[in-house]
C-alpha positions in Angstrom: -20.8 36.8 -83.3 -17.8 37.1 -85.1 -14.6 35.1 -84.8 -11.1 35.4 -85.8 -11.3 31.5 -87.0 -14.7 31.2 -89.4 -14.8 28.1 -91.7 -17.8 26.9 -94.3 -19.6 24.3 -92.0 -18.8 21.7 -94.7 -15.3 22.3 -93.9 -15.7 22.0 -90.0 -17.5 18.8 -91.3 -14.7 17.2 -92.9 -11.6 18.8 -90.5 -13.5 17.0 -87.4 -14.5 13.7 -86.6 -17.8 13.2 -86.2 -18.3 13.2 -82.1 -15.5 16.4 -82.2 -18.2 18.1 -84.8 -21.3 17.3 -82.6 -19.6 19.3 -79.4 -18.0 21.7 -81.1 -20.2 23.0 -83.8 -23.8 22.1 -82.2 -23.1 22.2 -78.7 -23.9 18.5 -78.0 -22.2 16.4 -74.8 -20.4 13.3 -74.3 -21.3 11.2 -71.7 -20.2 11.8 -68.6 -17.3 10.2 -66.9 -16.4 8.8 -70.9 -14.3 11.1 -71.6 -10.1 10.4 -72.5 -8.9 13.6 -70.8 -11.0 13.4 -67.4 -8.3 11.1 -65.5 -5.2 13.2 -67.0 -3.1 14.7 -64.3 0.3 15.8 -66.0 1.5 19.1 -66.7 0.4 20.2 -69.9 -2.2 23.0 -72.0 -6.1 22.2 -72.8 -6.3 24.0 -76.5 -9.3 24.1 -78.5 -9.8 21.1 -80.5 -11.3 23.4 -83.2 -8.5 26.0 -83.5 -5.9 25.3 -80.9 -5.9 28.3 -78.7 -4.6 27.3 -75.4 -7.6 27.5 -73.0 -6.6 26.0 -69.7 -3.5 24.9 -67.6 -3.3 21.5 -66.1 -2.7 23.5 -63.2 -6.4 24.9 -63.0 -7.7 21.1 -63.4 -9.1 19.4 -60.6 -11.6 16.8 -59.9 -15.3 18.1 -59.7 -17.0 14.3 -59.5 -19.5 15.7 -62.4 -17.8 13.3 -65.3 -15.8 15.9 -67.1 -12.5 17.9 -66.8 -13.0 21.3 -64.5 -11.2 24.0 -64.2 -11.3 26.8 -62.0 -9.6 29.4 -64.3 -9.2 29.9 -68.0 -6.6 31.4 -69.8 -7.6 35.3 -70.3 -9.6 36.4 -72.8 -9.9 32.7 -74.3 -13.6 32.3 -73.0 -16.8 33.7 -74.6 -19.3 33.2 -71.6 -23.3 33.1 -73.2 -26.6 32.3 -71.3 -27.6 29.0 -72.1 -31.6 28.4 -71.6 -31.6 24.8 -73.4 -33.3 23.4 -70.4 -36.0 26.1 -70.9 -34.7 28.2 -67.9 -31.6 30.0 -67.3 -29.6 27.1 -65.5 -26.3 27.2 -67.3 -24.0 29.3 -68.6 -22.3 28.3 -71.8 -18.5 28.6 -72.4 -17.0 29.4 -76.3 -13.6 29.3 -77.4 -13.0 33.0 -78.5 -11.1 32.2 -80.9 -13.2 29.9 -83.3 -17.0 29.6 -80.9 -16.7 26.3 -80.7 -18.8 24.8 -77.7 -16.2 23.8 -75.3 -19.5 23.2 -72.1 -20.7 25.0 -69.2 -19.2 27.4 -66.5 -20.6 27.2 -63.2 -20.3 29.5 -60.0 -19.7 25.9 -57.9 -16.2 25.8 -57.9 -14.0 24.7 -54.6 -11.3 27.5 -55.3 -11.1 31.3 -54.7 -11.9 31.5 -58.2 -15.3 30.3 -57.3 -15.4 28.8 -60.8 -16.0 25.3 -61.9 -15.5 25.1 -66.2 -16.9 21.8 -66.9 -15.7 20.9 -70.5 -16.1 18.2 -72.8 -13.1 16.2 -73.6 -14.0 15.8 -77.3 -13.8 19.8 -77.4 -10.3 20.3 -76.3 -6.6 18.5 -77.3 -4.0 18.4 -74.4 -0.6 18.9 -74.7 2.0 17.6 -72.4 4.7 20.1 -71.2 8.1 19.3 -72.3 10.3 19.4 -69.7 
């Protein structure tokens, strides 16, 4: 795949911490219920920590219980949706920031809304932005 945002991965390297890197470029997790942005309720954009395309509303957030912020909805066309079989069986489906690839976490078809959806991303992988009012 091709993005719009490509960078040297000795650039990523140095542009993100090290725990921003790990999600982001190699698809690692933090532990659950760690994250900073699980708990935030305001009104406000989820952009990718990599590139800074907004990615989700606050008003899409809601409270799974599976230790990280979900969504039921993502902005349109900001989602690259790939079959993950890391587990060594298709279990999850992973979800990329189409803007820059990075590994934002999983999409599940468990959600409580219409939507049916349940994005279950990794605070590390996105920045929030309060709404200015």
């Amino acid at each position: 795949m091709t993005f719009e945002v490509e960078k040297p991965d000795e650039l990523w390297r140095t542009e993100l911490s090290a725990d921003r890197y790990a999600v982001l470029r190699h698809a690692s997790t933090e532990i659950p219920f760690t994250g900073s942005l699980l708990h935030v309720d305001t009104e406000g954009v989820f952009s990718c920590g990599g590139c800074g395309q907004h990615l989700f509303t606050s008003v899409r957030k809601f409270d799974s219980g599976c230790g990280w912020p979900s969504f039921d909805a993502c902005e349109p066309g900001t989602i690259i949706e790939r079959p993950d079989d890391s587990l060594g069986e298709r279990k999850r489906t992973e979800i990329l920031c189409s803007k820059c690839g990075g590994h934002l976490g999983h999409v599940f078809n468990d959600g409580p809304t219409s939507t049916g959806l349940r994005y279950c991303v990794n605070s590390l992988a996105v920045d929030f932005n309060e709404a200015n009012d």
